[in-house]
BAPA-139013 format. One record per atom (N, C-alpha, C): x, y, z negated. Coordinates in steps of 0.02 Angstrom, whole numbers, plus 32768, in hexadecimal, padded with zeros to 4 digits. Last residue first. Layout:
XYZ;...
//
This chain:
7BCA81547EDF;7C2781387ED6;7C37810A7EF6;7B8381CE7F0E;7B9581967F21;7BD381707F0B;7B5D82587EA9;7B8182497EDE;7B7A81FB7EE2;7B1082D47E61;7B01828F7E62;7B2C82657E97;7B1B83557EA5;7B3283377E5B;7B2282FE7E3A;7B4A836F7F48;7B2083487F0C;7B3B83337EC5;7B5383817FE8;7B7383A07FAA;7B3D83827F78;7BB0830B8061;7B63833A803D;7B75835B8004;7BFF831880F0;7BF8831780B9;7BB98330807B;7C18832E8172;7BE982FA816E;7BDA82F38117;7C84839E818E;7C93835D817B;7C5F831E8169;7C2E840B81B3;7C4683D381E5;7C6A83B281D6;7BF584008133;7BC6840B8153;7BFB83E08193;7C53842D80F3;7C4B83F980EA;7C0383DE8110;7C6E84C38122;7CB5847F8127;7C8A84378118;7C0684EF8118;7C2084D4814C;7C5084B98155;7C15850C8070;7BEA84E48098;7BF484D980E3;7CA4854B806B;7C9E85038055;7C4D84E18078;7C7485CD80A0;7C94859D80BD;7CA8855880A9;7C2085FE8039;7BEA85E68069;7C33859980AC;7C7385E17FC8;7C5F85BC7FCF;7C1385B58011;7CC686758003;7CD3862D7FE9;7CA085F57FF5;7C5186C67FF3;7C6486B5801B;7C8486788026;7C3D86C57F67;7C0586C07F9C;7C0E868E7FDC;7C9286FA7EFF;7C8E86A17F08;7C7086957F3D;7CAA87757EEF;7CDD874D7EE2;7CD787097EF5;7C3A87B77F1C;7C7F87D37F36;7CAB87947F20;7BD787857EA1;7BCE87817F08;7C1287857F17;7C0C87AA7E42;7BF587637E4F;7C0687427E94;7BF388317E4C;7C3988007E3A;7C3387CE7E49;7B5D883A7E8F;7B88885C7E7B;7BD988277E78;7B1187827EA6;7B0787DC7E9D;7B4688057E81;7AB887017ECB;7AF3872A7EB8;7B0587687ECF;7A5786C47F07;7A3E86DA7EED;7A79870B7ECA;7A87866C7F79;7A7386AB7F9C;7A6386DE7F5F;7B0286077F12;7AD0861D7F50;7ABD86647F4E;7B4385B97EA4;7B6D85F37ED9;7B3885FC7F0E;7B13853B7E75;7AFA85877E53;7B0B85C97E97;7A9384C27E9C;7ADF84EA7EA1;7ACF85327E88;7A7684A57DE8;7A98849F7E16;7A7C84A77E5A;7A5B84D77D29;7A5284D87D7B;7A7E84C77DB5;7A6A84517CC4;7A7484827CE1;7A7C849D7D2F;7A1883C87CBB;7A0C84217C99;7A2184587CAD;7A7283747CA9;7A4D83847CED;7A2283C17CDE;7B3A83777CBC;7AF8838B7C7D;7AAF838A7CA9;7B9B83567CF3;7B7483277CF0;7B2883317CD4;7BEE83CC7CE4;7BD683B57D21;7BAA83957D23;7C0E83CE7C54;7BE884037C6A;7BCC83F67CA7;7C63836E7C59;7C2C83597C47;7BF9838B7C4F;7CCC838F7CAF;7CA583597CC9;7C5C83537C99;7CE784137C57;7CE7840E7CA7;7CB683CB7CAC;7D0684417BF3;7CDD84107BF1;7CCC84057C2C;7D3F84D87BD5;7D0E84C97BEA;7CDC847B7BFD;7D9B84F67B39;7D8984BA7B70;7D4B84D57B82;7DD985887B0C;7DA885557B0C;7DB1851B7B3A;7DD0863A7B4E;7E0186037B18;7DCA85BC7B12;7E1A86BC7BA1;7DE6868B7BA6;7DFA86547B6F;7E5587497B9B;7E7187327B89;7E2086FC7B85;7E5D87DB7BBF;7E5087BA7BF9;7E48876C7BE3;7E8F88177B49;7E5388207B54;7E48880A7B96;7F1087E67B51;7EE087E07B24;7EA087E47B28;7F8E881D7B9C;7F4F88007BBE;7F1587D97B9C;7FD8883E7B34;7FC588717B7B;7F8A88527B8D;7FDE87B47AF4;7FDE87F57AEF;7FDA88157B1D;7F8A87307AC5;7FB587467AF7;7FC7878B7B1C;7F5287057A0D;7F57873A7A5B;7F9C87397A87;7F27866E79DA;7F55869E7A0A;7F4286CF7A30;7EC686407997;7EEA8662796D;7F228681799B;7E4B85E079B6;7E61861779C8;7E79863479AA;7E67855A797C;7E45858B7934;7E5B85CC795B;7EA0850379DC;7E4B84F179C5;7E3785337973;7ED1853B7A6B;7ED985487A32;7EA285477A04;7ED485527B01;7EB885067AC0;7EC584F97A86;7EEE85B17B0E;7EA885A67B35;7E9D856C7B05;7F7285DC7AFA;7F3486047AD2;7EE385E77AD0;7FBB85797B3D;7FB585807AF6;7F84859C7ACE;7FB385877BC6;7FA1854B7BA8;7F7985617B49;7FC285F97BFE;7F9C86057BCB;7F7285C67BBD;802085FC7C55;7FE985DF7C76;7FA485D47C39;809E86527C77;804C866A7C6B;800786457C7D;811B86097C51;80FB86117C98;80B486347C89;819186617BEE;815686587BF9;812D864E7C49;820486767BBA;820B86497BFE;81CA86387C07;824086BF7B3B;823086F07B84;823C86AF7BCF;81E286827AC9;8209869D7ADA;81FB86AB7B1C;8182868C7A2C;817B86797A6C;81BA86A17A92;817D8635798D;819F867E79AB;8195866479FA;8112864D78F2;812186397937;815A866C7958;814886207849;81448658788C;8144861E78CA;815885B777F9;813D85FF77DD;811D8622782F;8190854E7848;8162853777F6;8133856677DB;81B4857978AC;81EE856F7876;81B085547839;819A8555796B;816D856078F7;81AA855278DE;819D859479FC;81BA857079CA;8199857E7986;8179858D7AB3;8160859A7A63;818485717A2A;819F85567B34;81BF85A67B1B;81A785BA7AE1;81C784FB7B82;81DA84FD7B24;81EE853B7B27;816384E67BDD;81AB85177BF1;81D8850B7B9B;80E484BF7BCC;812184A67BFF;814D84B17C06;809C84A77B2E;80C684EA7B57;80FB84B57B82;807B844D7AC6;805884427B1A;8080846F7B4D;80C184667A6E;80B7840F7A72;80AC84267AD8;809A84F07A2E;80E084CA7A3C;80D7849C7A60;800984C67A2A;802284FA7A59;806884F27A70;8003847279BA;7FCF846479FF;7FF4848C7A3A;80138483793D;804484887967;8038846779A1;7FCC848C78CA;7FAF845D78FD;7FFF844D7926;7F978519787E;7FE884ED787C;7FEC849D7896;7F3885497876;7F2B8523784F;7F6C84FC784F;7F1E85FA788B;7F2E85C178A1;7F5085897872;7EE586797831;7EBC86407869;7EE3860A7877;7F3F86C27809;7F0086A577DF;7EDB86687808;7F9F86B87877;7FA1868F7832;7F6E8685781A;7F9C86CC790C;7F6A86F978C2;7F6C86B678AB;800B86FB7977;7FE986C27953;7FEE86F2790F;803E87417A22;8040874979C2;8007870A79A2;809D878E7A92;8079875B7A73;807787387A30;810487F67AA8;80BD87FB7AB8;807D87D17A89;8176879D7ACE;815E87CA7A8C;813187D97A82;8149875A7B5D;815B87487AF6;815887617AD0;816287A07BC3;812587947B9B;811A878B7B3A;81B987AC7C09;81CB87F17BE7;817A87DC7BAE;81AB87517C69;81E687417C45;81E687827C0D;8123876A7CA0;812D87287C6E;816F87337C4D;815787DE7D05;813C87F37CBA;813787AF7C8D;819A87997D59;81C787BD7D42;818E87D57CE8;8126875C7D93;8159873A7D7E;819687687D51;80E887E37DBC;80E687A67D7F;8103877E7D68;810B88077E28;813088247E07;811F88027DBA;80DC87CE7E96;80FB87967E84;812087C27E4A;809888337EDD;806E881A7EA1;809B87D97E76;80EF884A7F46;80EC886C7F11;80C5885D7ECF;80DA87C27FA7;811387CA7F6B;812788017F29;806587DE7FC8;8075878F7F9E;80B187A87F66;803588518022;803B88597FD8;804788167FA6;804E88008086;80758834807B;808388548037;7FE087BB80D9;800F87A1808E;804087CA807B;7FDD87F08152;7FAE87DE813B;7FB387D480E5;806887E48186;804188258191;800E88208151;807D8763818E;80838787815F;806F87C6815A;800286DD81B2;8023871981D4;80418756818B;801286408171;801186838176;802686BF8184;801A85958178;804C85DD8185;80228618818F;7FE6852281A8;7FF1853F814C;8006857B8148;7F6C84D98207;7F9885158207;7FB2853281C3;7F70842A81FB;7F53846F820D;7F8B849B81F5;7F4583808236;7F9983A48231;7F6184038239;7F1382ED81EC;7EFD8337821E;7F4B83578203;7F2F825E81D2;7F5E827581D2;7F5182B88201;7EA382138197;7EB2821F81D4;7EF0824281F6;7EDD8235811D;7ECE81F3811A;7EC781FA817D;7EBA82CA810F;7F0082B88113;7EFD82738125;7E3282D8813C;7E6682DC816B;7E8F82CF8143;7DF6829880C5;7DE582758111;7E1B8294811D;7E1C82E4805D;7E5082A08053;7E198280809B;7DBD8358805E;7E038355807D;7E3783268092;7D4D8323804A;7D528330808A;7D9B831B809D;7D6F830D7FB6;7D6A82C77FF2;7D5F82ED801E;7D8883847F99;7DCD836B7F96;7DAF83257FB0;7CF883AA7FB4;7D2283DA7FD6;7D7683B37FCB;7CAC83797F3B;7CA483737FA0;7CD5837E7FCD;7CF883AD7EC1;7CEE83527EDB;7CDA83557F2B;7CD484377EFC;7D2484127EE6;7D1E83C37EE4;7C6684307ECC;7C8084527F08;7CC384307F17;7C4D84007E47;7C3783D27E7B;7C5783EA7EC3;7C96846D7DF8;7CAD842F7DF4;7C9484027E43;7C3D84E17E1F;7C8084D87E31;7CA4848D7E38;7BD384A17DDB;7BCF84BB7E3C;7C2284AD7E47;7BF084B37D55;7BC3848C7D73;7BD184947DB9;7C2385417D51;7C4C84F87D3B;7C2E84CF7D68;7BBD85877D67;7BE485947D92;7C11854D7D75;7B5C85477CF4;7B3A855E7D25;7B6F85577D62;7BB4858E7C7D;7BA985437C96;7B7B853F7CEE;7C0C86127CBF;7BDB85EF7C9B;7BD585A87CAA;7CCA86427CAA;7C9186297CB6;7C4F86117CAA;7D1086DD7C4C;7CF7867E7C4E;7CB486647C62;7D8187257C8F;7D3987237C69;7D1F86CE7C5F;7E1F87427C7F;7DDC87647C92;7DA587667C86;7E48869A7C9B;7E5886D37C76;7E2386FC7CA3;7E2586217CB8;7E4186177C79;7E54866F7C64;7D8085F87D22;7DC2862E7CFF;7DD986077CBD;7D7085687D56;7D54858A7D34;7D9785AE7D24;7DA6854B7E24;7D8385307DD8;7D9685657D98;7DB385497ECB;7D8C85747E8F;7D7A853D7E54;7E2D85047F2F;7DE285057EEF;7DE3852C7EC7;7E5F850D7FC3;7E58852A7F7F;7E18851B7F59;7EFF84B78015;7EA984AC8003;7EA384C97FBB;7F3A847780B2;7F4484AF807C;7F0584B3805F;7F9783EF8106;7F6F841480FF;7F61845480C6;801483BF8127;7FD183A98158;7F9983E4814A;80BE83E78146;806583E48121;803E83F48134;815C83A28133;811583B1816B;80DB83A6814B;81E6839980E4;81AB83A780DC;816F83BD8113;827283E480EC;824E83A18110;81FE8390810E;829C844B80AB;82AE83FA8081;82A883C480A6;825884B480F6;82AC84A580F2;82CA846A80DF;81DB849180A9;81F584918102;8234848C810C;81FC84C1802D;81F28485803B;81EC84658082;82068557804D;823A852A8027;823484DC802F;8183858A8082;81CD858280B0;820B8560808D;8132854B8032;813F852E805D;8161853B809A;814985A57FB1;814785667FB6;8159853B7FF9;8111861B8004;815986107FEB;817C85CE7FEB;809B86048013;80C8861F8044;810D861C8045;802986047FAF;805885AD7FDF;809F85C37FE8;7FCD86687FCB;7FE686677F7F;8034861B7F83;7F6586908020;7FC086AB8030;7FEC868A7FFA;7EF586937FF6;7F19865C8027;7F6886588050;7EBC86EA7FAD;7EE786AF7F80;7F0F867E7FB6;7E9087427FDC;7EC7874D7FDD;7EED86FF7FB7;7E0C87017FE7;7E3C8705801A;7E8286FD8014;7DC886CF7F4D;7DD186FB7F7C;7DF886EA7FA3;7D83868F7F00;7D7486707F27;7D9686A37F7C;7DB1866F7E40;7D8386917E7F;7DB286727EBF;7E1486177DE7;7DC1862F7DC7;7DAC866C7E0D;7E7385A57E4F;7E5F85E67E30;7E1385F17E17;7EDC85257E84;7E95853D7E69;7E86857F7E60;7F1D84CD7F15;7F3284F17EE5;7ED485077EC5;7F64845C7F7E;7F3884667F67;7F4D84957F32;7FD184188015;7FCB84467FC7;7F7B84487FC6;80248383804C;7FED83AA8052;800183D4800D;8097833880C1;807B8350806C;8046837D808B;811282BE8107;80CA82CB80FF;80AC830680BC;81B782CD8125;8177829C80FD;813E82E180FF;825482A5817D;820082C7815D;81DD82AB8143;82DB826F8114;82BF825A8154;826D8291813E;830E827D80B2;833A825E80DE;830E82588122;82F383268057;82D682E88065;830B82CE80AB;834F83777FDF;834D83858021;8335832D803B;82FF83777F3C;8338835A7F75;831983727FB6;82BE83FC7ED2;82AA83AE7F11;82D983B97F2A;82BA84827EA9;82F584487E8B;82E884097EC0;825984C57EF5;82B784D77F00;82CC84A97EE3;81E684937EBE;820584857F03;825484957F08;821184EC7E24;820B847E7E49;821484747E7A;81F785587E53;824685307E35;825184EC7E40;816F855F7E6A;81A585737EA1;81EB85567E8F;8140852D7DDB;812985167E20;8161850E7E58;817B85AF7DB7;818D85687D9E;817685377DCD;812886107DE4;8160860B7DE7;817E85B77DD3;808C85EA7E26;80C185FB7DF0;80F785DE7DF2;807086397ED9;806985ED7E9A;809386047E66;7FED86CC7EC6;803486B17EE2;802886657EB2;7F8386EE7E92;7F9287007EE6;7FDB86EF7EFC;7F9286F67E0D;7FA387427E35;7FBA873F7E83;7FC286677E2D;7FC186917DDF;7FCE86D57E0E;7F6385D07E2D;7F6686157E4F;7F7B86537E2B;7F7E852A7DF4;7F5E85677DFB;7F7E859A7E1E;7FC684A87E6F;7FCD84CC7E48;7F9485037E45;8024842A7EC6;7FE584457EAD;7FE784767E7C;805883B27F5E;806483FB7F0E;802F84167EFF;8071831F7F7F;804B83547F87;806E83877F44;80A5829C8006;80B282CD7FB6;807D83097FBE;80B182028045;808A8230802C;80A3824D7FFB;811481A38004;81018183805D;80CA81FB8069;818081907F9D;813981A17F99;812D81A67FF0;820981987F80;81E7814C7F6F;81A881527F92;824582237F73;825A81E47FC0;822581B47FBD;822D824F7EFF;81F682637F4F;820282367F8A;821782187E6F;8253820C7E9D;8234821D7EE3;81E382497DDD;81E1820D7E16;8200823B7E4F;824382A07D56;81FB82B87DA8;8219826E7DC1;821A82727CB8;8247826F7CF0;821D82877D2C;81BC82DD7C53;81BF82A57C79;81F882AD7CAA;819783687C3B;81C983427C14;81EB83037C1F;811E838A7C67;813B83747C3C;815F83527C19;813783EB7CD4;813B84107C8C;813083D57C61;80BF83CB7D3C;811E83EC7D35;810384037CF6;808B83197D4A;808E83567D21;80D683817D23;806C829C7DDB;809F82B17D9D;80A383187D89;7FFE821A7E02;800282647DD3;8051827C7DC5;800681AC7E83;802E81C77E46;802B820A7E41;7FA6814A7EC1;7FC3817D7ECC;7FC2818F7E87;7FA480E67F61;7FAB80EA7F1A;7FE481177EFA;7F5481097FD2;7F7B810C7FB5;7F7680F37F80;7EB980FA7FFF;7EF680DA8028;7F3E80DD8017;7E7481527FC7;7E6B81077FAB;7E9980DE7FC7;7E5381C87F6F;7EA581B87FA8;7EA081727F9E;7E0781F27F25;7DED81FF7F64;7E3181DD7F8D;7E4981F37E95;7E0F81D17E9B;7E0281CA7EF9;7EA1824E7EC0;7EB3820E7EAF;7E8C81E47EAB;7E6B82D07ECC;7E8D82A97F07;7E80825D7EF9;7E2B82BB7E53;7E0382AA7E77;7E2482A27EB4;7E9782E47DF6;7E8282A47DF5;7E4682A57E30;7EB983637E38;7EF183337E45;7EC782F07E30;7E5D83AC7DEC;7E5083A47E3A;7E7783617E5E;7E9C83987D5A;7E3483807D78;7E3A836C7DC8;7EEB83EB7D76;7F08839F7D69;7EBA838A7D7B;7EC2846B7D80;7EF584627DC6;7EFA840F7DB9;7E97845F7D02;7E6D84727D3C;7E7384697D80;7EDE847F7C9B;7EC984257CA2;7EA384447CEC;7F3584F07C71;7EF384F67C42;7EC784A07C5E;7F9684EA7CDC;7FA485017CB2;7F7784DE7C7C;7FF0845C7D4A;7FB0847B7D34;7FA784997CD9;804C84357DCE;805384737D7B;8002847F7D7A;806783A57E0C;803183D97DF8;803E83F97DCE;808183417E91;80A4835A7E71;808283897E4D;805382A57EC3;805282F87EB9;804E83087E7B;807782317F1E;807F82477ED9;806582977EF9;804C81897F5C;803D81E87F79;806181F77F39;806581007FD8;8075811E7F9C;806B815A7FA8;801B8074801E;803880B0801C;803880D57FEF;802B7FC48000;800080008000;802C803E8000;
//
C-alpha cells in the first residue's frame, strides 16, 4: 500500500481535525500524522510515496515555524508528489497568498504539488464563533477535504503560484513573525487563577514557557499560536497586546457537529454585515466546488 505523511503545525487542534479527515478520506494510502512541535523524531520524507503540509493562517502568511520545517527537509533524491491545506476563522481571498513562500522552498527540494486547499474553522483569536457557524464549518470541511482526496487519488495537477502583483502585501504582514519574538514579555499569568496544571508549559511547540514553582516566564520564541491561553482550563493567561482579541475554550468541534439542534447550514443568503464580508463568498464557492464534484453537503453523511 502507498504511504502519505503530513506534515501539520496545528496551533489550538483545528489544522490537526482537518489532517484527520485527509486521513480518514486517503483510503489508498496509509497515512501518517506527524505534529511540528512535538518533540517527536520527524519520519523520514524519502519513505512516504505522498507528502503534504498543513497549517493555520497567521496574518495571511504560514507561521514561521511552519516555514523553518520546510527549510530543514532534505533536498529529495528524486520528486515526489504533495499537496497543502491550511485553516483560518474567515473565508477571505487574501488568505490565498498565505503558501508562497513555502512553496518556492519546497520546489527547490523537489517537491511537485498537486494541489492547495483552505478551510474555514472556528477563530482562536478575535471573536468566537457560534455553534451554529462550528456546526457548518465542520461539515464544509468534511465535503470539501473528500472532494479534494478525489483529485489527489486521481493525481489532478493545478495552479499553486500566485501572481505577485496580487500578494504583495504577503510579505509586509510577515512583520509578525518579528512581533512573536518581541511577545513574551507581554504575556502574563494571574496567579489568583491558575491552578499550576502546567498544561501550557507541556503543550507550547517552541518551549517557550517555563514555572519555577512561583512564576511563569515566557520567552522571545513564541510562534503565536496561543496554544496556551486557549486551553488554559482556569483562563488565567493574557496574551498581551492581543488580549482583547484573545478567544479561550474548546469548541467541541465534532460534538458541536453532531448536535441535531443546531441549525444547519448556517453560511446562507441570510448573513449580514461581518458575517457576509467574511464567509459569504467563500462558501458560495465551496458550493460549486462540490456541486461539480458530485458531492452533497450533509450532516448526516454516508460512511
Amino acid at each position: 500500500m502507498k504511504k502519505c505523511i503530513i506534515y501539520v503545525f496545528s496551533g489550538t487542534g483545528n489544522t490537526l481535525l482537518v489532517a484527520e479527515l485527509y486521513k480518514k478520506f486517503l483510503t489508498q494510502y496509509d497515512t501518517t500524522i506527524y505534529s511540528i512541535g512535538s518533540g517527536k523524531p520527524v519520519p523520514e520524507v524519502e519513505q512516504f510515496d505522498l507528502v503534504s503540509f498543513a497549517y493555520p493562517v497567521h496574518g495571511f502568511n504560514a507561521p514561521q515555524i511552519m516555514v523553518n520545517f520546510c527549510r530543514a527537509l532534505p533536498k529529495l533524491t528524486q520528486k515526489k508528489s504533495a499537496f497543502i491545506f491550511k485553516t483560518s476563522g474567515e473565508g477571505l481571498t487574501y488568505n490565498n497568498y498565505s503558501s508562497q513562500k513555502m512553496i518556492r522552498i519546497l520546489e527547490r527540494k523537489g517537491f511537485e504539488f498537486l494541489t492547495e486547499r483552505h478551510y474555514v474553522m472556528p477563530y482562536n483569536m478575535i471573536f468566537r464563533h457560534s455553534p451554529q457557524m462550528v456546526k457548518s464549518e465542520y461539515w464544509y470541511a468534511y465535503a470539501m477535504v473528500k472532494a479534494n482526496v478525489k483529485q489527489i487519488e486521481n493525481n489532478v495537477h493545478e495552479n499553486v503560484h500566485t501572481n505577485p502583483l496580487k500578494a504583495w502585501f504577503v510579505p509586509i504582514v510577515r512583520i509578525e513573525w518579528l512581533y512573536a519574538k518581541a511577545q513574551g514579555p507581554f504575556m502574563k499569568v494571574d496567579m489568583t487563577k491558575c491552578i499550576k496544571c502546567n498544561k501550557c508549559v507541556n503543550a507550547c511547540p517552541l518551549n517557550n514557557i517555563s514555572f519555577t514553582g512561583e512564576k511563569f516566564k515566557f520567552g522571545t520564541n513564541c510562534a503565536l499560536c496561543v496554544r496556551c491561553s486557549f486551553n488554559c482550563p482556569a483562563c488565567a493567561i493574557s496574551i498581551g497586546l492581543l488580549n482583547k482579541w484573545r478567544v479561550n475554550g474548546s469548541y467541541h468541534i465534532e460534538k458541536t457537529a453532531r448536535d441535531a439542534s443546531i441549525q444547519f447550514p448556517y453560511f446562507g443568503e441570510a448573513l449580514q454585515g461581518l458575517e457576509r464580508w467574511l464567509f459569504y463568498k467563500y462558501y458560495r464557492r465551496c458550493d460549486k466546488q462540490l456541486l461539480d464534484a458530485g458531492i452533497e453537503l450533509t450532516c448526516t453523511p454516508k460512511e
